[in-house]
N, C-alpha and C positions, 0 to 999 in steps of 0.2 A: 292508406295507413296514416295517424294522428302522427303531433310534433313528438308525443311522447316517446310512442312507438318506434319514430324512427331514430330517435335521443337512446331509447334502450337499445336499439337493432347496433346502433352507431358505436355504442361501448362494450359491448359485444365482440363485435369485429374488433375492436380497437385493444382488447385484451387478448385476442387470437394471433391478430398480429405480432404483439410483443413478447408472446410465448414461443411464437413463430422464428424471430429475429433471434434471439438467444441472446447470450452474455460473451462476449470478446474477455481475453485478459493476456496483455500485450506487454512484455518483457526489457526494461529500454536497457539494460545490463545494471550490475552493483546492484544496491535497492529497490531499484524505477519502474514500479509496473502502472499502467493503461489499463483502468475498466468500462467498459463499453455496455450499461446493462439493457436488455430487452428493450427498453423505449428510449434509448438514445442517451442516459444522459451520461457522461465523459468524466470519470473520475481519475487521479494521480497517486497514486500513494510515493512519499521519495522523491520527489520527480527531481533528482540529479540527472538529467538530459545529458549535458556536455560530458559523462564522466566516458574516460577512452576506452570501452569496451561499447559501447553504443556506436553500431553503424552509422546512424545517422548523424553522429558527431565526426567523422573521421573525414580524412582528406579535404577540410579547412571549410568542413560543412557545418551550417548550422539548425541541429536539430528543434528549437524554437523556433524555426519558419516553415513548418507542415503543419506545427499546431492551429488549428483554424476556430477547436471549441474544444472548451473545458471547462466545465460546471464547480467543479468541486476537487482540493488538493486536500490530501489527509498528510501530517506528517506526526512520524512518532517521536521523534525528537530532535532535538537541538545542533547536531554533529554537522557541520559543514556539508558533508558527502551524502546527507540524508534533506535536510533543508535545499540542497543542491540550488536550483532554477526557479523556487517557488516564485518568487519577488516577481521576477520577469515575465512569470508568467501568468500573471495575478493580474497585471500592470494592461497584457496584450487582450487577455480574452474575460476579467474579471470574474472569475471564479473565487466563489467564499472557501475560507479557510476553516477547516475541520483539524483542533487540535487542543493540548491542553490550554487552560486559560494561558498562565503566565509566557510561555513560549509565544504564542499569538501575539500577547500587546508589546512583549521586547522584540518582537519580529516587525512589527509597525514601527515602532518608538527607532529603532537602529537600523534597520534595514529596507523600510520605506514600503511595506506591503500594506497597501489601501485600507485603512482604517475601518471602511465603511463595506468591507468584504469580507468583514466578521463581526462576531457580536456574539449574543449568548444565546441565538440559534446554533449555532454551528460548534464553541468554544466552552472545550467539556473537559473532563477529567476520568480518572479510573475507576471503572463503579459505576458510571453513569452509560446510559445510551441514548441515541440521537436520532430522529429520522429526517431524513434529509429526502433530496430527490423527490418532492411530491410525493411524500411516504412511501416511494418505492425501494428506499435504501437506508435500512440501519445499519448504526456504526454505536461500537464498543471500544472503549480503553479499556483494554486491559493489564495487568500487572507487568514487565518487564523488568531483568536486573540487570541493568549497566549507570551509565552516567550521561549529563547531558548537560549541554553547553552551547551558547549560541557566540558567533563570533562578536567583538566590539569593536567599529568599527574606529569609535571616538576615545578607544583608550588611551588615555595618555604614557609616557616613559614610563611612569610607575606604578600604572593601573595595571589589574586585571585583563589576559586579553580575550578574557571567557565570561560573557555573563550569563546570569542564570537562565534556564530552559524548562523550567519544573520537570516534573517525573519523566522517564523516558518509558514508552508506553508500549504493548505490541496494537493493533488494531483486527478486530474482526468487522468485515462487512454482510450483512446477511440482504439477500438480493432479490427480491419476491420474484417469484417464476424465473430461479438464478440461485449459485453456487453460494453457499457461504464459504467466505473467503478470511483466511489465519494470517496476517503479514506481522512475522516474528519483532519485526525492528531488529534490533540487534543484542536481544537478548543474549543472556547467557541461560542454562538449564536450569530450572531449580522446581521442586517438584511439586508444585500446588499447581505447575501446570495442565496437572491432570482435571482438575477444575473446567480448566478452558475446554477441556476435552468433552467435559460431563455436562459442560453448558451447550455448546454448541459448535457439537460434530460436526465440524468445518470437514467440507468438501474437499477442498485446498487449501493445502496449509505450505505457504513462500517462508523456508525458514532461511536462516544467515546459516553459512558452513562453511565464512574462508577460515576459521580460527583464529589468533593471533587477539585482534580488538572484540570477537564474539564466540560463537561455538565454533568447538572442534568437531569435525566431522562426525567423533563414534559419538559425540555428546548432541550435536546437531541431531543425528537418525534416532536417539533418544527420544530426544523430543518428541518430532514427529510419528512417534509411537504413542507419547503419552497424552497428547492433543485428541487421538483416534485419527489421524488425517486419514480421510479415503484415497488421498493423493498427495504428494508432499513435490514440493518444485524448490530446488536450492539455489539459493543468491547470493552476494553478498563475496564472493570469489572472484580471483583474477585480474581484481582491478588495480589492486599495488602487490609490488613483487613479495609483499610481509606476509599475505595472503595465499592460501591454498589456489593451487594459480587450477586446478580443475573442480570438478564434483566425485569423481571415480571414488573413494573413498567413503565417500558420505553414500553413495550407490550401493555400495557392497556391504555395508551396514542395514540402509535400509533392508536389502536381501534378506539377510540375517535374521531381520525382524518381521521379515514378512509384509512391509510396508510398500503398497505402489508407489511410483513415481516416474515423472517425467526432467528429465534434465534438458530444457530451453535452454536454446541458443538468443544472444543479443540480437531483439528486432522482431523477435518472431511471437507467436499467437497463437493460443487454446481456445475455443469454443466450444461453449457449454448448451446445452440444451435442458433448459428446465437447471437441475443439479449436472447432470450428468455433463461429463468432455466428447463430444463425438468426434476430435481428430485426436486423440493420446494416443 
């Protein structure tokens, strides 16, 4: 058999493999999900790790010491609880940052996340899409309606202690041989999201439903109607007492509408095969 031969036989198997492996998508509580695509590469959306509904933050653990590899943190915006761990974790295993411009450089400039682990590969806007992962991962900003703010850490007595974060974004991931994936942020409902839906029939779609700072639940299972989600997983609850401290509610709407779902516990994981979940 020639070099060629065995070059094509070799990527061959090498796409068998990765279709084989499937896509993880791993739940850290509040916003914080783990994607794991077909060939390995480790993405974050959120990654507030420490936040106290993550098991692997409790009893004086620290969940930034299992992270071994992380290619890529996606954040939709600016909000402490969403920005959560990035820095730290940016710092340990250098993963570039996938987010809107301005948020990125006041995330360097104030908060010390490696200048040189973004740039205008990665650092995009709403409207735009990104391929990232050795083109095995595109990413979308798309529209969300709330606010966004980054902490300052250098504000003075009569400064500002919020500076700007540009738009707050939701993010879709599309995963070749792999789910496309709808991470609301923390949208509230508003209805051109049927757009997102007409674009790209997310597989899964992680919407917010403790209400209070996002959707309320009957507005949360709206959504997830108007997206088309083939499966909708609720977050964004539980984690402060202001917040829908379950999902039951947001469940029984879904019903209503006819909408699958699965309600994830903190810690725990979905595998997908191809699009499909084979443990739901």
């Amino acid at each position: 058999m020639g070099a060629s031969a065995v070059l094509g036989l070799s990527l061959v198997l090498a796409a068998v493999a990765a279709r084989a492996a499937g896509t993880t998508l791993t739940w850290h509580g509040h916003a914080a999900f783990e994607i794991v695509t077909p060939k390995g590469k480790v993405l974050m959306i959120d990654p507030w790790l420490k936040n106290p509904t993550n098991p692997s933050a409790k009893n004086g653990k620290d969940p930034l010491a299992s992270v071994a590899k992380l290619d890529y943190i996606l954040l939709t915006h600016g909000h402490f609880d969403h920005v959560g761990d990035a820095v730290a974790l940016a710092r340990k295993t250098g993963a570039r940052l996938v987010t809107n411009f301005e948020l990125g450089t006041n995330l360097a400039k104030l908060h010390g996340y490696p200048k040189e682990q973004m740039g205008f590969d990665t650092l995009m806007n709403i409207g735009g899409e990104i391929a990232i992962a050795e083109g095995e991962v595109t990413v979308a900003l798309v529209p969300a309606v709330h606010s966004s703010g980054l902490n300052d850490p250098y504000a003075g007595d009569k400064d500002p202690d919020i500076a700007y974060a540009g738009n707050p974004a939701g993010v879709v991931v599309r995963i070749q041989n792999g789910p496309t994936i709808y991470h609301t942020g923390d949208t509230a409902f508003f209805k051109d999201m049927s757009l997102i839906g007409e674009l790209y029939e997310p597989d899964v779609a992680l919407i917010n439903t403790g209400g209070h700072f996002a959707m309320e639940p009957y507005m949360a299972a709206r959504a997830a109607r108007t997206v088309r989600a083939k499966l909708a997983v609720p977050h964004h609850y539980a984690t402060f007492p202001v917040l829908a401290q379950d999902a039951k509610r947001f469940a029984e709407q879904l019903e209503k509408r006819g909408v699958s779902y699965k309600i994830m516990t903190p810690g725990s994981s979905l595998t997908f095969k191809g699009a499909r979940p084979i443990n739901n």
